[in-house]
C-alpha positions in Angstrom: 86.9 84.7 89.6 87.4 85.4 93.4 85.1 88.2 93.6 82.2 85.9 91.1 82.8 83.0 93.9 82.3 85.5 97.0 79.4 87.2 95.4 77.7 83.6 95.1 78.5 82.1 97.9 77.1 86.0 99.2 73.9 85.4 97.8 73.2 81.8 99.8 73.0 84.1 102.8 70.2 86.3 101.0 73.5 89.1 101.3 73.9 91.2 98.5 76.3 94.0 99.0 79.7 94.1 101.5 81.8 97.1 103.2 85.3 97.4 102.7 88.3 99.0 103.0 89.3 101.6 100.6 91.9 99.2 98.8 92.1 98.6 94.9 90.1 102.5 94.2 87.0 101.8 92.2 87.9 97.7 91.2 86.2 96.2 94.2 83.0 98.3 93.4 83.2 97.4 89.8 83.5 93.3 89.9 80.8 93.2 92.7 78.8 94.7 90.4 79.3 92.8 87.3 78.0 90.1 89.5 75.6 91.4 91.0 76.1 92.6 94.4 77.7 95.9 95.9 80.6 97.1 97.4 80.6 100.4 99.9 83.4 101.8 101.1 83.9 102.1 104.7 84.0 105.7 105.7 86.7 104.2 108.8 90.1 103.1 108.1 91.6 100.0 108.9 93.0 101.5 111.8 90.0 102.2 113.2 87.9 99.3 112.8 91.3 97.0 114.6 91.0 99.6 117.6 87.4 99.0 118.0 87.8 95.4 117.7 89.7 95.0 120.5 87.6 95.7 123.3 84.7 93.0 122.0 87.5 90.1 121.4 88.7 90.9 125.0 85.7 90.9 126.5 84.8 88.0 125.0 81.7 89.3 123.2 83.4 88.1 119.7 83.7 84.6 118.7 86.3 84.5 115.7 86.5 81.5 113.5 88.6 79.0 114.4 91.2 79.8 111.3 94.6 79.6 111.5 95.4 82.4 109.5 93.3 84.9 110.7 94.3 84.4 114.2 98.1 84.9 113.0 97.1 88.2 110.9 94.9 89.8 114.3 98.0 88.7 116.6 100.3 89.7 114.7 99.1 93.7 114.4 101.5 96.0 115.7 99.7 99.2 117.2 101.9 102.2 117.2 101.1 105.6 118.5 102.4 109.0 117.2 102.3 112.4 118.4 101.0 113.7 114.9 98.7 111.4 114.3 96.0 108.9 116.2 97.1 105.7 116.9 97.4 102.9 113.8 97.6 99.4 113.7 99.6 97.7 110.8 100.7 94.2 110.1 104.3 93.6 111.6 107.1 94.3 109.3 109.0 90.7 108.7 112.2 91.2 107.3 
């Protein structure tokens, strides 16, 4: 029901297909399609597209919604850098 709503309210905005993360495999693809639109995989990872957000919201050349909760999700990324691997970020672990 949540992707039928999304894919309407889509389609006001003459926007028929979305990019997304690589979560849920093949599902995402599927219900956008049952209803009409499409659903590409990015070919970044999350990690990437936080790192190359920062620099815009900094510089102020992003204006964000004014919505609670995804202010608290961006602030509360934790970027962690290892020696193996390029930087990620990740939500913060609450225990």
């Amino acid at each position: 029901d949540v992707v039928k709503d999304f894919a309407e309210l889509l389609r006001t905005y003459r926007v028929t297909g979305v990019t997304g993360d690589r979560y849920a495999g093949e599902w995402p693809r599927e219900r956008f399609q049952r209803h009409g639109g499409t659903y590409t995989p990015s070919s970044r990872t999350k990690s990437d597209i936080y790192r190359e957000l920062v620099a815009p919201i900094n510089g102020g050349r992003v204006a964000l919604l004014d919505l609670p909760v995804l202010h608290a999700q961006l602030q509360g990324l934790e970027r962690r850098v290892r020696k193996t691997d390029p930087d990620s970020s990740d939500p913060r672990r609450c225990i």
